[in-house]
PyMOL Python script that loads the backbone (N, CA, C, O; Angstrom):
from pymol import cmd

cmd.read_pdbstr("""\
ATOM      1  N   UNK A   1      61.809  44.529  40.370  1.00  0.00           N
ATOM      2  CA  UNK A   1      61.789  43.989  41.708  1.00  0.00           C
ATOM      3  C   UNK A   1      60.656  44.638  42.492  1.00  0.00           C
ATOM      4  O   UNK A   1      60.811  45.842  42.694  1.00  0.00           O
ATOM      5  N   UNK A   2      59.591  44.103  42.955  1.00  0.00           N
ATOM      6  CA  UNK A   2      58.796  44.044  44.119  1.00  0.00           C
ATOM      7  C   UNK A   2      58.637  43.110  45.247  1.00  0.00           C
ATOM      8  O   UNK A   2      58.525  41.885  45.284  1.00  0.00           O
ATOM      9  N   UNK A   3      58.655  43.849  45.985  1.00  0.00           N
ATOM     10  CA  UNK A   3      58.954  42.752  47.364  1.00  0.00           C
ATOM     11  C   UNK A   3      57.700  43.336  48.330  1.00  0.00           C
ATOM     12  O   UNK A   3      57.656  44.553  48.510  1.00  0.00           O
ATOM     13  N   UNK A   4      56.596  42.399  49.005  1.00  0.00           N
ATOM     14  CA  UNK A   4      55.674  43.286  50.109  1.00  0.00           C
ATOM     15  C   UNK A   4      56.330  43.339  51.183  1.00  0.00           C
ATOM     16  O   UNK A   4      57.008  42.342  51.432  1.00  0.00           O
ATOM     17  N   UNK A   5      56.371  44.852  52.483  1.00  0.00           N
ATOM     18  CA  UNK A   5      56.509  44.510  53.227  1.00  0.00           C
ATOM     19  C   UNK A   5      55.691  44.499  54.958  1.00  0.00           C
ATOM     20  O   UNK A   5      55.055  45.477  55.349  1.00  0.00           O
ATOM     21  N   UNK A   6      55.855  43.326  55.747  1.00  0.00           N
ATOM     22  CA  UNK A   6      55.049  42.968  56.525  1.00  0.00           C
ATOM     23  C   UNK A   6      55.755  43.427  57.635  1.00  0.00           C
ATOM     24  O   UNK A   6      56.507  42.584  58.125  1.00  0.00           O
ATOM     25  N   UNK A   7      55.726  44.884  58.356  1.00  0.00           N
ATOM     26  CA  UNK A   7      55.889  45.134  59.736  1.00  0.00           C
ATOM     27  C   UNK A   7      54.639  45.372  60.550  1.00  0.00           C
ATOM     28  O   UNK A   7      53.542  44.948  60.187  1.00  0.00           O
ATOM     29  N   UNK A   8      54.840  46.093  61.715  1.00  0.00           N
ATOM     30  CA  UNK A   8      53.578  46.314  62.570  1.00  0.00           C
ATOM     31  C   UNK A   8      53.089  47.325  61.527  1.00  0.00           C
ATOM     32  O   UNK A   8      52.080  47.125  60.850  1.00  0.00           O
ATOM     33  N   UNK A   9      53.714  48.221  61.450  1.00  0.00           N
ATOM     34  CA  UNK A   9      52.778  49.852  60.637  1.00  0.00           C
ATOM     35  C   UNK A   9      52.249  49.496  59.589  1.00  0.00           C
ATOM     36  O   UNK A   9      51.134  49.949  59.330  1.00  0.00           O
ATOM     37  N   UNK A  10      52.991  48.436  58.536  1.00  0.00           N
ATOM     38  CA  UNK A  10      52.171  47.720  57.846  1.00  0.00           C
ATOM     39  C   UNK A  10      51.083  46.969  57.485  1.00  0.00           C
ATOM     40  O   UNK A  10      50.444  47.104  56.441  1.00  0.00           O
ATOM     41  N   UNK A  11      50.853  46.074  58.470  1.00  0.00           N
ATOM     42  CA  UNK A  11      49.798  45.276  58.956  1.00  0.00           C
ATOM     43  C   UNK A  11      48.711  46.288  59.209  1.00  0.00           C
ATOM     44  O   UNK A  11      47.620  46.015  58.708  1.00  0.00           O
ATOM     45  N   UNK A  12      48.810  47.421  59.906  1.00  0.00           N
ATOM     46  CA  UNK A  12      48.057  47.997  60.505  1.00  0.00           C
ATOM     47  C   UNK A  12      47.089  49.116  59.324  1.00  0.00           C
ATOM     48  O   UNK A  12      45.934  49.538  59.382  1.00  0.00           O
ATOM     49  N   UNK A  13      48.136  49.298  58.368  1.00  0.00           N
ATOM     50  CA  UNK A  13      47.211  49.777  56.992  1.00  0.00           C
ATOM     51  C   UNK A  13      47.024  49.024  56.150  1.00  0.00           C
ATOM     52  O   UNK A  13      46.658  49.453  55.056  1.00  0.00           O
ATOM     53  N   UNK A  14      47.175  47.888  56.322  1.00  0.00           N
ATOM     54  CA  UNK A  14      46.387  47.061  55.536  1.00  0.00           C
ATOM     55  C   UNK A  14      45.057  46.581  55.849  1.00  0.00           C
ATOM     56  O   UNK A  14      44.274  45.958  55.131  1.00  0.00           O
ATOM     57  N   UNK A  15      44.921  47.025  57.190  1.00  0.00           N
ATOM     58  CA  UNK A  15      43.766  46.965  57.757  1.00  0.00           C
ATOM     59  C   UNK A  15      42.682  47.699  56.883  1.00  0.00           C
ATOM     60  O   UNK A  15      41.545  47.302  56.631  1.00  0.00           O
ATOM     61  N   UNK A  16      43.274  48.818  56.492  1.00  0.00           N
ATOM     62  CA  UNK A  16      42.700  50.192  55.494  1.00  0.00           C
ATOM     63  C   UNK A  16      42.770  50.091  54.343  1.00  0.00           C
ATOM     64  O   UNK A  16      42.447  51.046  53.637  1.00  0.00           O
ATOM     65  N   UNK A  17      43.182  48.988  53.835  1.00  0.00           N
ATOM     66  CA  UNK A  17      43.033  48.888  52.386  1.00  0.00           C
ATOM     67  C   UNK A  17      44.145  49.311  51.734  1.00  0.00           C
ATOM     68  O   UNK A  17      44.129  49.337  50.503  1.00  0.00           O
ATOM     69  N   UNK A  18      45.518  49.789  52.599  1.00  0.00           N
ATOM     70  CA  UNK A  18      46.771  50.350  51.820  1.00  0.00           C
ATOM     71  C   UNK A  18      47.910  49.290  52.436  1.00  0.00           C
ATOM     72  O   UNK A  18      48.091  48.973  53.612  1.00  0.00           O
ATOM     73  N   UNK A  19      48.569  48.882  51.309  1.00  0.00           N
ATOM     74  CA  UNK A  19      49.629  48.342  51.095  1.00  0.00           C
ATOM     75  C   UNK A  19      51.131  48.431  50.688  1.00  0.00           C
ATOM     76  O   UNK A  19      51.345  48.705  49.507  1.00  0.00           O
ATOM     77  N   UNK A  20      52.244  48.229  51.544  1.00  0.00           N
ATOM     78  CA  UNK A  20      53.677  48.803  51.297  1.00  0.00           C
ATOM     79  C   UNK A  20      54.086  47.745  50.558  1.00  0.00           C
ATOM     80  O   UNK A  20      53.687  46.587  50.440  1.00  0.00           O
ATOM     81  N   UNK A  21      55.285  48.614  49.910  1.00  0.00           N
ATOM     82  CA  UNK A  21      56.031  47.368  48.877  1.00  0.00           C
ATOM     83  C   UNK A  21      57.144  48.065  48.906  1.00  0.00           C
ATOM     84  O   UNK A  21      57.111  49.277  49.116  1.00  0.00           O
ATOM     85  N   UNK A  22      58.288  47.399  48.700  1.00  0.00           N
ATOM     86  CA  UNK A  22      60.143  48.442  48.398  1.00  0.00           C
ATOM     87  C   UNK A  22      59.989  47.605  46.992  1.00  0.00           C
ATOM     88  O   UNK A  22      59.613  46.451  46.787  1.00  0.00           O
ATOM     89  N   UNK A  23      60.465  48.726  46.033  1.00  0.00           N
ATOM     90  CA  UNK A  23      60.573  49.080  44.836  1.00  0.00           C
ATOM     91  C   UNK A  23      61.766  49.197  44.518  1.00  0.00           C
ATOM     92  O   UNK A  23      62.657  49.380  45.348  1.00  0.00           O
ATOM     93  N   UNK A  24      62.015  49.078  42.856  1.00  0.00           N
ATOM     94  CA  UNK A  24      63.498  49.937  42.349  1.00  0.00           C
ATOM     95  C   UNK A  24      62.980  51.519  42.548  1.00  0.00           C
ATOM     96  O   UNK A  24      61.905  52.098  42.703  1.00  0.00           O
ATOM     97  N   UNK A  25      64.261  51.829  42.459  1.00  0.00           N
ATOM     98  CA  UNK A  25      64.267  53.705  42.823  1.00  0.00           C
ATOM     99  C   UNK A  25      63.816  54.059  41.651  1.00  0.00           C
ATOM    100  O   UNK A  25      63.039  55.013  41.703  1.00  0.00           O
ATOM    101  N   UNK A  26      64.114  53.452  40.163  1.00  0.00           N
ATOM    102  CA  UNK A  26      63.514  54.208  39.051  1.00  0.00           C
ATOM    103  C   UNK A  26      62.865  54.442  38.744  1.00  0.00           C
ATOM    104  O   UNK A  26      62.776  55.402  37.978  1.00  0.00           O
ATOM    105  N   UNK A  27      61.365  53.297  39.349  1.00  0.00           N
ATOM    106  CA  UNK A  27      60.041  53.047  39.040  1.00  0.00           C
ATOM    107  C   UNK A  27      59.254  54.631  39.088  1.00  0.00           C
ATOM    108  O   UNK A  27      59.602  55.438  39.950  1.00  0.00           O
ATOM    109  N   UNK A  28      58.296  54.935  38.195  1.00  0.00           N
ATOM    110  CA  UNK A  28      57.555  55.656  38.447  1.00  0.00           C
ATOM    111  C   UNK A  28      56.653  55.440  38.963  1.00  0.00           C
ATOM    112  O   UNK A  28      56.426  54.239  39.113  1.00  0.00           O
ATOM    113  N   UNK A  29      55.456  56.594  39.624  1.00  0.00           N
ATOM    114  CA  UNK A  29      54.205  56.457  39.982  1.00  0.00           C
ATOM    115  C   UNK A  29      52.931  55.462  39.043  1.00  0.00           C
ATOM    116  O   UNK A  29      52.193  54.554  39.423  1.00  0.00           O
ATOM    117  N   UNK A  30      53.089  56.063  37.823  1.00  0.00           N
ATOM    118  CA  UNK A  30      52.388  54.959  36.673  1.00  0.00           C
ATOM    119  C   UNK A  30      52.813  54.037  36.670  1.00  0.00           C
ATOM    120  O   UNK A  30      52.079  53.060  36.520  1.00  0.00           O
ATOM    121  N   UNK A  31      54.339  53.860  36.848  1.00  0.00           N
ATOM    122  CA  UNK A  31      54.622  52.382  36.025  1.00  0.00           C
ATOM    123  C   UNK A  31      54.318  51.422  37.272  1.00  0.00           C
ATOM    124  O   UNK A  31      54.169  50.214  37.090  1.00  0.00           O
ATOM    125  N   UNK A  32      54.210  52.153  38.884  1.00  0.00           N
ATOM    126  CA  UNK A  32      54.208  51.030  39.681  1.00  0.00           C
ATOM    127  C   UNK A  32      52.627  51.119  39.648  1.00  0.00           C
ATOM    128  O   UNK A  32      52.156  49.988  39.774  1.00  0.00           O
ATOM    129  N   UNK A  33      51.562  52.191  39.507  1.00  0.00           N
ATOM    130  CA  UNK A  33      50.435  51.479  39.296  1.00  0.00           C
ATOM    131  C   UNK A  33      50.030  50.585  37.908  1.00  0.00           C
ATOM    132  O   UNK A  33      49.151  49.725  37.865  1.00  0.00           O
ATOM    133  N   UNK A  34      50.670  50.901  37.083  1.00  0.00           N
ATOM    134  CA  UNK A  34      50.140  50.046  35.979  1.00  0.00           C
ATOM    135  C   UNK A  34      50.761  48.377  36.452  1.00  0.00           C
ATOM    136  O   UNK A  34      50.287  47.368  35.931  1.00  0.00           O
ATOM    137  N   UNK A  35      51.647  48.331  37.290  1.00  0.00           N
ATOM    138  CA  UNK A  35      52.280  46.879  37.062  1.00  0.00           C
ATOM    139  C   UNK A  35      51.551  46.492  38.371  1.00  0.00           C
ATOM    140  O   UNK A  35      51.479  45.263  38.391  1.00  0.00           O
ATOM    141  N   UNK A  36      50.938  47.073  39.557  1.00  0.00           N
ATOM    142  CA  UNK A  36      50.408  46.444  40.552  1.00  0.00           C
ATOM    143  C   UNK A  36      49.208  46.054  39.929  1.00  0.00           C
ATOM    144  O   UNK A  36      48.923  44.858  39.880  1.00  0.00           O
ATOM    145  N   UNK A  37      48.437  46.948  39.427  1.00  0.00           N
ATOM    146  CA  UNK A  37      47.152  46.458  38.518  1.00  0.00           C
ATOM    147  C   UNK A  37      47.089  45.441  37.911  1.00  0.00           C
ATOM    148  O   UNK A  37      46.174  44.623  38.018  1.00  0.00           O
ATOM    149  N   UNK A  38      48.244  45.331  37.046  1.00  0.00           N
ATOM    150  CA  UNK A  38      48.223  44.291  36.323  1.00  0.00           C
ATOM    151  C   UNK A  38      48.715  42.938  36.575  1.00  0.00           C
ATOM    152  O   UNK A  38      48.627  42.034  35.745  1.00  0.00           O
ATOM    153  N   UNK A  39      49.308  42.796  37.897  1.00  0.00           N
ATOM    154  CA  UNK A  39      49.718  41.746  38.325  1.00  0.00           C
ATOM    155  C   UNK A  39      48.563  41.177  39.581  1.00  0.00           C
ATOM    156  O   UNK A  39      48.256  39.993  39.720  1.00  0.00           O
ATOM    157  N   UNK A  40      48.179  42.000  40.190  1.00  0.00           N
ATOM    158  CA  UNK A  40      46.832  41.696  41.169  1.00  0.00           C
ATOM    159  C   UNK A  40      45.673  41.941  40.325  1.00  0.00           C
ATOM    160  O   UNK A  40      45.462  40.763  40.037  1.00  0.00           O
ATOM    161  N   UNK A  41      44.790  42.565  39.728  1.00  0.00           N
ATOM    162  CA  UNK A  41      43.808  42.319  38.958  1.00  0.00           C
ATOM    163  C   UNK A  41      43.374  43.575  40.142  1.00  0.00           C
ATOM    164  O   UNK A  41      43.069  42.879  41.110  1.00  0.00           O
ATOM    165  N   UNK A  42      43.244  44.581  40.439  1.00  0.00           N
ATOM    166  CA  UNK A  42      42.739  45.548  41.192  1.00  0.00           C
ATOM    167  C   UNK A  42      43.168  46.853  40.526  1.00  0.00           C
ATOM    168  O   UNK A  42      43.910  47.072  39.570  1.00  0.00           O
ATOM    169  N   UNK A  43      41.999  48.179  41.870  1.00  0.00           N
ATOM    170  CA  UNK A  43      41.906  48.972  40.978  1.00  0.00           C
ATOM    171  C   UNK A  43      43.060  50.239  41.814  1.00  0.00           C
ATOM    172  O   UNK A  43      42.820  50.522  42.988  1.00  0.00           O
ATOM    173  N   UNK A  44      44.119  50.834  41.177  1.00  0.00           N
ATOM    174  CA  UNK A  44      44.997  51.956  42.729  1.00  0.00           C
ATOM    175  C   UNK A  44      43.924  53.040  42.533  1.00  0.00           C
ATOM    176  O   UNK A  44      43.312  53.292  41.495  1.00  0.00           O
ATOM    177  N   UNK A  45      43.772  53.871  44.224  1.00  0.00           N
ATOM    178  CA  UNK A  45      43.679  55.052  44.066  1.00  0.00           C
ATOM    179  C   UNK A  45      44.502  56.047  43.948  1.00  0.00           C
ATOM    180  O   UNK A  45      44.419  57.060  43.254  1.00  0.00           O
ATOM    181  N   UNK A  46      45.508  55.604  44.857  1.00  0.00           N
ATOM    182  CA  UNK A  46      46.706  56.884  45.127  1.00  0.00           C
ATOM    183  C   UNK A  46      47.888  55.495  45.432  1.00  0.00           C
ATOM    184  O   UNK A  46      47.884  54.280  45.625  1.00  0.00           O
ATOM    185  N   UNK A  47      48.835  56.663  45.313  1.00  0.00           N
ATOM    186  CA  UNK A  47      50.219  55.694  45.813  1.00  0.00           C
ATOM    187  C   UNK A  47      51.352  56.668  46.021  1.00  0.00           C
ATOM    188  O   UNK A  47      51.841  57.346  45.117  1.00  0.00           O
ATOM    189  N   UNK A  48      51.736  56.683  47.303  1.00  0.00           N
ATOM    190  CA  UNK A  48      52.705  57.243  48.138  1.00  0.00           C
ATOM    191  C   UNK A  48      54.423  56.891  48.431  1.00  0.00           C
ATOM    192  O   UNK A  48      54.741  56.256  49.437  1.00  0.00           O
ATOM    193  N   UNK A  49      55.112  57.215  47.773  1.00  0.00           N
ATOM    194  CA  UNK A  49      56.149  56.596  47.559  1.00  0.00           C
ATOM    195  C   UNK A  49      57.348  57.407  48.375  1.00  0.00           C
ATOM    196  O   UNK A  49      57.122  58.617  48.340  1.00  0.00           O
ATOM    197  N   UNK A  50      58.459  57.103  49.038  1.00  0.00           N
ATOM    198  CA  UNK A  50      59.881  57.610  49.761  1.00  0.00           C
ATOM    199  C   UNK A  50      60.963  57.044  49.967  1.00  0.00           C
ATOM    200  O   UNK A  50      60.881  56.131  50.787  1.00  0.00           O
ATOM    201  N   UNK A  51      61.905  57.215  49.565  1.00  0.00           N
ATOM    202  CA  UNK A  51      63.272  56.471  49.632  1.00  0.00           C
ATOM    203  C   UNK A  51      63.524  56.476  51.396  1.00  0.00           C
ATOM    204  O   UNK A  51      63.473  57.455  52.140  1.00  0.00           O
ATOM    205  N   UNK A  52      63.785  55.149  51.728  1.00  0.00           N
ATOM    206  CA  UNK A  52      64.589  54.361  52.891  1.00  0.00           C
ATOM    207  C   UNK A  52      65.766  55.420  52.977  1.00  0.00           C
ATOM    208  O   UNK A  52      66.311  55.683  51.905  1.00  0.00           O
ATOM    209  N   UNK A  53      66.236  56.071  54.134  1.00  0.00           N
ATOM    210  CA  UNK A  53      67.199  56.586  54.057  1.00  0.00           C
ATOM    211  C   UNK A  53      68.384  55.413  54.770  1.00  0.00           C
ATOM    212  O   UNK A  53      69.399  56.047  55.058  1.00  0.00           O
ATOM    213  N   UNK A  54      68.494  54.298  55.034  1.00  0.00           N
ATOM    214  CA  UNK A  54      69.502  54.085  54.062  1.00  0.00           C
ATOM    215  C   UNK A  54      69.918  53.041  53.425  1.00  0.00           C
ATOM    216  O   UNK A  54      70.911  52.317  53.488  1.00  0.00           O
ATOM    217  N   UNK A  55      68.861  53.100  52.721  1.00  0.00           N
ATOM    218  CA  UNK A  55      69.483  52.622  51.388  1.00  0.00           C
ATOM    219  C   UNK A  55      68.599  53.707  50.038  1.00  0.00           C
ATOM    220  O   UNK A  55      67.590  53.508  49.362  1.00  0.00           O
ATOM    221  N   UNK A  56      69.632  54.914  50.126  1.00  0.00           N
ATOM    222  CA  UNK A  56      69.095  55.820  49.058  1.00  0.00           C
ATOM    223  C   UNK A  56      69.268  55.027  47.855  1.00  0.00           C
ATOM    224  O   UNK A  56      68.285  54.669  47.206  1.00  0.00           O
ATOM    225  N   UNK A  57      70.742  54.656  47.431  1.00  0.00           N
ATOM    226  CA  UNK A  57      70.583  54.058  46.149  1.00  0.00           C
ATOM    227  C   UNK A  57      69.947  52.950  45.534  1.00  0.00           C
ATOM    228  O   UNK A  57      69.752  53.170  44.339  1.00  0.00           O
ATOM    229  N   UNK A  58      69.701  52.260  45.771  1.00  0.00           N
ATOM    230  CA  UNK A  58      68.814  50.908  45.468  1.00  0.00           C
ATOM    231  C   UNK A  58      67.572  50.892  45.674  1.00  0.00           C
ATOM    232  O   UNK A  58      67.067  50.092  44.886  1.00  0.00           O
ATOM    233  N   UNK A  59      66.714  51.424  46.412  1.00  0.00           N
ATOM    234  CA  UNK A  59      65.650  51.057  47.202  1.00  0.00           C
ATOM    235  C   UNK A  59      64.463  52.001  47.178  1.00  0.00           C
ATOM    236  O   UNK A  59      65.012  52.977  47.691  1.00  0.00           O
ATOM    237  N   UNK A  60      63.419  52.328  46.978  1.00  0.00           N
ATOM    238  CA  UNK A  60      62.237  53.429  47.577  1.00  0.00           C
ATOM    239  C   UNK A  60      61.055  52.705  47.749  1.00  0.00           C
ATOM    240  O   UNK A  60      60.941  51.792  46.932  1.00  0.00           O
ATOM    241  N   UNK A  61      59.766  52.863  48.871  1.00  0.00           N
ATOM    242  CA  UNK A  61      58.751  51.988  49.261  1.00  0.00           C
ATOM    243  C   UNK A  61      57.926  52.777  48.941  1.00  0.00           C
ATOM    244  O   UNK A  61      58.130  53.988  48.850  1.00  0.00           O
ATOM    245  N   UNK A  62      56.694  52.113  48.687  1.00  0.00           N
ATOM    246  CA  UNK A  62      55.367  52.647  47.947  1.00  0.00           C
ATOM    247  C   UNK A  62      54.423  52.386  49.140  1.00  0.00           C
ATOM    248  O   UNK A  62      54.494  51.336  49.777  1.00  0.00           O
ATOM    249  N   UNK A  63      53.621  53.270  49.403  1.00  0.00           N
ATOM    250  CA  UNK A  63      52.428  52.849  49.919  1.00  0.00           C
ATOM    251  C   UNK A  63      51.007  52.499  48.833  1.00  0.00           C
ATOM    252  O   UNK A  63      50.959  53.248  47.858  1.00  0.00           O
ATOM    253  N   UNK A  64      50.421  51.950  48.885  1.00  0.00           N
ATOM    254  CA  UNK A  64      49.635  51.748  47.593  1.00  0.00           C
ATOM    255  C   UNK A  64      48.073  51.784  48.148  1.00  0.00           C
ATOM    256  O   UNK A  64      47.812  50.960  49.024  1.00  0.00           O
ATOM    257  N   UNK A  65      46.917  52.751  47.672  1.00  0.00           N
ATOM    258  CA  UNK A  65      45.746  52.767  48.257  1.00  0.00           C
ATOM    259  C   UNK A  65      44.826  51.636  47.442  1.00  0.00           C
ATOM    260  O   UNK A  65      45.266  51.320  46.337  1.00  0.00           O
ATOM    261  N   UNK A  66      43.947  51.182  47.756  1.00  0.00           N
ATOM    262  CA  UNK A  66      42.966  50.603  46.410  1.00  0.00           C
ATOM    263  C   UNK A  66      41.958  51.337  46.354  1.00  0.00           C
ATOM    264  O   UNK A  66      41.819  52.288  47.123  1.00  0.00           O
ATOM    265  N   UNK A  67      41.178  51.056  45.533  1.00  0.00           N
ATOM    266  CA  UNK A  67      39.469  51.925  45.683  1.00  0.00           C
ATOM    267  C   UNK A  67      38.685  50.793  46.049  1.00  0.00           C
ATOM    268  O   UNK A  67      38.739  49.671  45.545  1.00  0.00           O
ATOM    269  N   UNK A  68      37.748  51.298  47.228  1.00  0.00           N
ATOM    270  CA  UNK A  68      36.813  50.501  47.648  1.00  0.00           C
ATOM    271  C   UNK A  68      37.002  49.514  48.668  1.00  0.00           C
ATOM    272  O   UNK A  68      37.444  49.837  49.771  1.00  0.00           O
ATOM    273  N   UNK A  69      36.629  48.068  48.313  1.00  0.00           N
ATOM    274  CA  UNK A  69      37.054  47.474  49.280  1.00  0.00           C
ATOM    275  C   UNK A  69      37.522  46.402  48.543  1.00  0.00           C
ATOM    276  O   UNK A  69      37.150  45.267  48.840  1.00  0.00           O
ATOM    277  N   UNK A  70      38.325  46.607  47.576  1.00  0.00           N
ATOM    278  CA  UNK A  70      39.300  45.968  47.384  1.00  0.00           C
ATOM    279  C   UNK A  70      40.504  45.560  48.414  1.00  0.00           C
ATOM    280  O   UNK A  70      40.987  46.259  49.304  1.00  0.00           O
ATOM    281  N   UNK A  71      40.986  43.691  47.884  1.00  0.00           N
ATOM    282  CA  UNK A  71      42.377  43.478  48.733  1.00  0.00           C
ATOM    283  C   UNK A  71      43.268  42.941  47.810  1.00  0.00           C
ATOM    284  O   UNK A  71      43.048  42.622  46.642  1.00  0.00           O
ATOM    285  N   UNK A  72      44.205  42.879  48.395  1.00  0.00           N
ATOM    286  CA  UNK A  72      45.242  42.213  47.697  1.00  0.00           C
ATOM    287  C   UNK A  72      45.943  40.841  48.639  1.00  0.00           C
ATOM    288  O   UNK A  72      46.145  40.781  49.852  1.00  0.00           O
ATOM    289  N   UNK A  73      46.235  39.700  47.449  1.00  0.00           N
ATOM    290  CA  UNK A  73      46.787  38.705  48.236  1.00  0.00           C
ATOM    291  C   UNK A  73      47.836  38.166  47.640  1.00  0.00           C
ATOM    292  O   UNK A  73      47.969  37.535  46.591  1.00  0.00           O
ATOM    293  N   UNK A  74      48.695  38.577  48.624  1.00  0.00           N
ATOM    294  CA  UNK A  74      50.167  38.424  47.991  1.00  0.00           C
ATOM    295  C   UNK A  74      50.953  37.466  48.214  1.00  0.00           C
ATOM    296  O   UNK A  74      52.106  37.479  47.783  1.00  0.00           O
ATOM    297  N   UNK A  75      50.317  36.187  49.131  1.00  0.00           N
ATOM    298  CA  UNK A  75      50.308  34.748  50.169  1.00  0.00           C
ATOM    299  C   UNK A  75      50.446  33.861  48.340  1.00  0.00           C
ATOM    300  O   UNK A  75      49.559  33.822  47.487  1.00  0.00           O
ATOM    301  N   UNK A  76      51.603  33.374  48.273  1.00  0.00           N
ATOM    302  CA  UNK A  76      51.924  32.195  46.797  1.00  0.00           C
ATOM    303  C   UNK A  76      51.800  30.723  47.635  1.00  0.00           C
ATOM    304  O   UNK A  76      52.556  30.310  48.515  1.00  0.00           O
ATOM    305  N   UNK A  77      50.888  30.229  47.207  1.00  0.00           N
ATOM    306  CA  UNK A  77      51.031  28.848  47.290  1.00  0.00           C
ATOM    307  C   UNK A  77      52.200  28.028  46.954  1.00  0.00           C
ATOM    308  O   UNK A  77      52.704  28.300  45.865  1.00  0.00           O
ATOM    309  N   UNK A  78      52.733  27.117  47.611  1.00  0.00           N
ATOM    310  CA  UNK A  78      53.615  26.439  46.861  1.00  0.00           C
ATOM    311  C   UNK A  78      53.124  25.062  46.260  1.00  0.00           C
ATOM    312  O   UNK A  78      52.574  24.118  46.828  1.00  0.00           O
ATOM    313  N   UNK A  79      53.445  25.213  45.105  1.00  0.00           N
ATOM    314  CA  UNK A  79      53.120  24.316  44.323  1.00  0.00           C
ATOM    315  C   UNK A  79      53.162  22.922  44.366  1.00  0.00           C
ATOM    316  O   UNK A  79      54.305  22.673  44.750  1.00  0.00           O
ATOM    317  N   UNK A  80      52.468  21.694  44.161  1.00  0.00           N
ATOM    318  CA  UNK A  80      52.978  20.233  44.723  1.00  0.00           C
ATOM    319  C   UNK A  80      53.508  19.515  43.664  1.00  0.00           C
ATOM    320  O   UNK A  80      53.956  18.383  43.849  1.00  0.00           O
TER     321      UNK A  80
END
""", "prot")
cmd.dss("prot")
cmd.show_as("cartoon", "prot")
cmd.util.cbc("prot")
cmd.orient("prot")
């Protein structure tokens, strides 16, 4: 499960090239960069991750950096 999420503080580092997402709690640091990589075609620098206090069990959000000036577009068309 990845889900992006779009608040003000959000928006506002995405301005910067960093992007939030809520995650499963199990995910590791690799496994969520290897699967953002590989699902956007981009490159991570860093990625910052903290469990929602509350929802400890289910839930932890990633901040995700890119290198450069990379973006990400996470907008799905719907299909006709």
């Amino acid at each position: 499960m990845i889900r992006p999420i779009l608040t003000e503080k959000s928006l506002r580092l995405m301005e910067e090239g960093q992007y939030t997402f809520d995650l499963n709690r199990e995910w590791t640091k690799p496994q969520i960069k290897f699967f953002v990589e590989d699902l956007f075609n981009v490159n991570v620098s860093s990625i910052r991750t903290y469990r929602l206090p509350r929802q400890l069990k289910t839930q932890k959000r990633a901040i995700i950096q890119l290198q450069g000036n990379q973006t990400l577009d996470y907008t799905f068309a719907e299909s006709e």
